[in-house]
C-alpha positions in Angstrom: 112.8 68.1 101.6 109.9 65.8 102.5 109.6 64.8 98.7 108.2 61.3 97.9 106.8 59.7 94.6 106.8 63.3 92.7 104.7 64.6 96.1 105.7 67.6 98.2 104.4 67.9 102.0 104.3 70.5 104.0 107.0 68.9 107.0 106.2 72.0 109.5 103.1 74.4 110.4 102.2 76.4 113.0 100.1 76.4 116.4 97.5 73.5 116.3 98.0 72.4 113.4 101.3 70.8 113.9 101.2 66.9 113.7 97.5 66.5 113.1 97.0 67.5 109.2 99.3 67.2 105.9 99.0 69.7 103.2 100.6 68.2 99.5 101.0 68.9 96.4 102.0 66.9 93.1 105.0 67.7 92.3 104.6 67.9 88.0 108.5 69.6 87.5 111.2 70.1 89.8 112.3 73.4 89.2 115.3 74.0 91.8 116.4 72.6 95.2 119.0 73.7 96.8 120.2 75.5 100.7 121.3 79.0 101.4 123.1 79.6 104.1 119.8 81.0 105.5 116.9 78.0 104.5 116.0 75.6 102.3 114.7 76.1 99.5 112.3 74.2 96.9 110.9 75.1 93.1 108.3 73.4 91.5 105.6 73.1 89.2 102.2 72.1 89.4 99.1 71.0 87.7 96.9 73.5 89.7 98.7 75.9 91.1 101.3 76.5 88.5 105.0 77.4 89.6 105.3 76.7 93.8 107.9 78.0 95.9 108.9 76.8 99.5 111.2 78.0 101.8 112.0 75.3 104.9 109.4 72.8 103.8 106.6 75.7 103.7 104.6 77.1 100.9 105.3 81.0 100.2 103.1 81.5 97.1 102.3 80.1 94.1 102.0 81.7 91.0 98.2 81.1 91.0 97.2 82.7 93.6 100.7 85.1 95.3 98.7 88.0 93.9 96.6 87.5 96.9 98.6 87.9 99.5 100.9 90.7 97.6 98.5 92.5 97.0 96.3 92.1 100.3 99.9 92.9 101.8 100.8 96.4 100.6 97.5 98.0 99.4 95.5 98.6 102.1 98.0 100.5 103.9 98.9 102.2 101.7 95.8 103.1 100.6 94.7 104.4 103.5 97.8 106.6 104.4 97.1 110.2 103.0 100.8 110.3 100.8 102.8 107.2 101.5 106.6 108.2 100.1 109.1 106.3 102.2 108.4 102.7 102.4 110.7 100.4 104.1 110.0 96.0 103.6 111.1 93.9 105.7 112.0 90.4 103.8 110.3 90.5 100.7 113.2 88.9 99.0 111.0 87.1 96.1 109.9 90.6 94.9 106.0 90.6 95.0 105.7 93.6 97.8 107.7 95.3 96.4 106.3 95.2 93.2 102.9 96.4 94.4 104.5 99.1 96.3 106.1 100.3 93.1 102.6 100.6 91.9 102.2 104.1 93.8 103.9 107.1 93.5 106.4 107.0 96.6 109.8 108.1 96.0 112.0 105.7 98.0 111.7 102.0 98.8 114.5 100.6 101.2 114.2 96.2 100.8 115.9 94.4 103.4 116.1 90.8 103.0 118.5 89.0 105.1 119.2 85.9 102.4 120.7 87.9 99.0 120.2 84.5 97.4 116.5 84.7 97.6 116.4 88.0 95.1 118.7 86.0 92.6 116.2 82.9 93.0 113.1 85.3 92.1 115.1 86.4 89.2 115.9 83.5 87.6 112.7 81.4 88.4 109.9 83.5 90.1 110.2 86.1 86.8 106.3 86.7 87.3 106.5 87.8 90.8 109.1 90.1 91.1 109.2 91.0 87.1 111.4 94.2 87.2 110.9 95.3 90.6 113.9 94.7 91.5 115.8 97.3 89.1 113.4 100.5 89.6 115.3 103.4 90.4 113.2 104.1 93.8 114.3 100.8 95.1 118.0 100.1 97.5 118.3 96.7 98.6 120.1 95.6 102.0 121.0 91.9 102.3 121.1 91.8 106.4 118.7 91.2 109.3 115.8 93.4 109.5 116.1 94.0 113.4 119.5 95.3 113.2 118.3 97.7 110.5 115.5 99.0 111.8 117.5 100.4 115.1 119.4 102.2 113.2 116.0 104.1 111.1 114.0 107.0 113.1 111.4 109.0 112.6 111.5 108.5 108.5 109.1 105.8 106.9 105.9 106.3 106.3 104.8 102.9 105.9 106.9 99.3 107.0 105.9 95.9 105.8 107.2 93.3 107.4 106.7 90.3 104.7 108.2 87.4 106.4 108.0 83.6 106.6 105.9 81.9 109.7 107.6 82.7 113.4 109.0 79.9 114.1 111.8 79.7 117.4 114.5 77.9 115.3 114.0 80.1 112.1 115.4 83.7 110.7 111.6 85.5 111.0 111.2 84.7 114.8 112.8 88.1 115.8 110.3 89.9 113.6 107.6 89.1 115.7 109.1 90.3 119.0 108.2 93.3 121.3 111.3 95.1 121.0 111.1 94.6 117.3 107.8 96.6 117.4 109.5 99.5 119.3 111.6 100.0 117.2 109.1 99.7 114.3 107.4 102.2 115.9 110.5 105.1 116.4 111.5 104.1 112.8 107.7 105.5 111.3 106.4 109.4 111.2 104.0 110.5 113.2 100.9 109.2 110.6 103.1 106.0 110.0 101.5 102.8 109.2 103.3 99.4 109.7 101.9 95.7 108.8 102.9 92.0 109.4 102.0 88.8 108.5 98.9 87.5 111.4 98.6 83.6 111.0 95.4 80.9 110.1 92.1 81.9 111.9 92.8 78.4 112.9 95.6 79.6 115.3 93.5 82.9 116.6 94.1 82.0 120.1 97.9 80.9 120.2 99.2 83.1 117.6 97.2 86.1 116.3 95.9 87.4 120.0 99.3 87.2 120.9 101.1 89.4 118.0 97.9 91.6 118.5 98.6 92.3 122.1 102.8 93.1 121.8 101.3 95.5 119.0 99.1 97.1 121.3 101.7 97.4 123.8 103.5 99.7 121.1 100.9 101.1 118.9 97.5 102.8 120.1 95.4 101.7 116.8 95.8 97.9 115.9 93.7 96.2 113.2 93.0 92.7 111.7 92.9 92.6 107.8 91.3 89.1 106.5 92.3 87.3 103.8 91.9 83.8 102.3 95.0 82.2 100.2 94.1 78.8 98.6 97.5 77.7 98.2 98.2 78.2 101.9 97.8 75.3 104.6 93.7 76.1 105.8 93.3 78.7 103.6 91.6 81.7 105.9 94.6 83.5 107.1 95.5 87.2 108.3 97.4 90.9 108.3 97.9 93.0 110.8 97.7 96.2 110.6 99.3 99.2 113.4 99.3 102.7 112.7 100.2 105.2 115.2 97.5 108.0 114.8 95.5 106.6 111.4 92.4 104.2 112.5 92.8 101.6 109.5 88.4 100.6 110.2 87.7 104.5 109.7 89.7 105.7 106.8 88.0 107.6 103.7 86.8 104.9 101.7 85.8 108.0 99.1 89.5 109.5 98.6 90.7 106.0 98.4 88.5 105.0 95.2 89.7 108.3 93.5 92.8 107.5 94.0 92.6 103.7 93.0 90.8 104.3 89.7 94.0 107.0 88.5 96.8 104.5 89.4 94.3 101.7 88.2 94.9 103.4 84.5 98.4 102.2 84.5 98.5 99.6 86.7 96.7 95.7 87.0 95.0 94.5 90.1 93.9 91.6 90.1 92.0 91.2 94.0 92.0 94.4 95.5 89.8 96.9 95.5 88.4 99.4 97.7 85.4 97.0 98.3 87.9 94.1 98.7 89.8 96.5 101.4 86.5 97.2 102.9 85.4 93.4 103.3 88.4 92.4 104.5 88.7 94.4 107.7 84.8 92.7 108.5 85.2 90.2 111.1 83.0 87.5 112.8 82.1 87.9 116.3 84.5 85.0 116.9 87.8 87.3 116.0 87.2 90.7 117.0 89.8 91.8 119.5 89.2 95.6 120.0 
């Protein structure tokens, strides 16, 4: 771990950013450090951004701002599909998906996270991410690859989200970004099924997000960009996307979505999105439109 007088340094990002900028953190309390036989893996506290977790010398969320992206993540598709039930994630292993998933009233959610020892991480030291997601009876958990899984699923989910780390070659989240990994994405959803996966920094549009927007469109007919900005994240301005096979994701009923926000919204916290948020986010600049 690139660790040096209490600091932590991002050792690898993506696209152009590689080389030419460091993003560090002061490193208050080391929490854990330690390998699975999968990555490395890094806890610690800090001043700003509270509890930090890194997995192979990248930031995954921070407990100051992971309601962001977890949110940002699950609620906009499912949001905007008319009865999401069967929900299938893809990594996830720290819990947050999954707990905002739990936060509508599907009946089964299948986790498959590769590395078991991430889960029992979360557990022990990320208690605010996955709280008790983890133990809901809706919820079975499958420690092994997501692309072998999702051959073996057809025709059944109503909504994948594919919550991975960056895709790098050398790493276990490259073959999630891959055309055949789509395809079978796509045979795994029903006929109104939704998927979603982790875009990149606006500042990697050209080498990274056209090119994971274009395999999508190869596979699914309606492919959309959801915008979000994570200040824990190396340049901040980052992005979803979003592929459904017959739903539009720009042209869903912003009207049935607030009713059905303010019932679960009764029972349950958010603390970014809303149906406003959901609405901003899928505005774009000139710059980053693609359809």
């Amino acid at each position: 771990m690139p660790i040096s007088e209490k600091w932590f340094c991002e050792g690898t990002v993506p696209g152009e950013r590689l080389g030419k900028l460091k993003h560090c953190f002061l490193i208050d309390k080391l929490i854990f450090q330690g390998k699975t036989p999968f990555q490395k893996v890094l806890v610690f506290n800090n001043l700003l951004y509270g509890r930090v977790f890194c997995l192979n010398n990248v930031i995954q969320l921070t407990e100051q701002d992971e309601f962001i992206y977890h949110e940002m993540l699950t609620h906009p598709i499912l949001f905007s599909h008319s009865n999401p039930k069967n929900i299938l994630i893809i990594g996830g292993g720290d819990g947050g998906v999954l707990r905002e998933v739990l936060k509508h009233k599907v009946s089964q959610v299948d986790l498959v996270e590769i590395d078991k020892e991430i889960i029992e991480i979360s557990k022990k030291y990320l208690r605010f991410v996955c709280q008790d997601s983890f133990s809901d009876k809706r919820v079975r958990i499958f420690n092994l690859s997501g692309e072998k899984f999702i051959k073996r699923a057809k025709n059944f989910y109503d909504i994948v989200i594919i919550d991975s780390t960056n895709p790098f070659q050398e790493n276990i989240a490259f073959p999630l970004y891959s055309l055949n990994f789509y395809k079978n994405i796509f045979n795994s959803l029903r006929r109104d099924g939704i998927m979603i996966t982790l875009g990149a920094s606006f500042l990697d549009f050209d080498n990274i997000i056209k090119g994971t927007f274009k395999k999508l469109k190869k596979v699914f007919p309606l492919v959309s960009i959801f915008r979000f900005c994570m200040p824990s994240y190396h340049c901040g301005e980052y992005c979803f996307l979003g592929a459904s096979k017959k739903i539009d994701l720009t042209k869903v009923d912003f009207k049935r979505i607030e009713r059905r926000f303010k019932k679960i919204q009764k029972k349950y916290k958010f603390r970014y999105y809303s149906p406003e948020i959901h609405k901003a986010a899928l505005i774009l600049p000139k710059k980053f439109k693609l359809n």
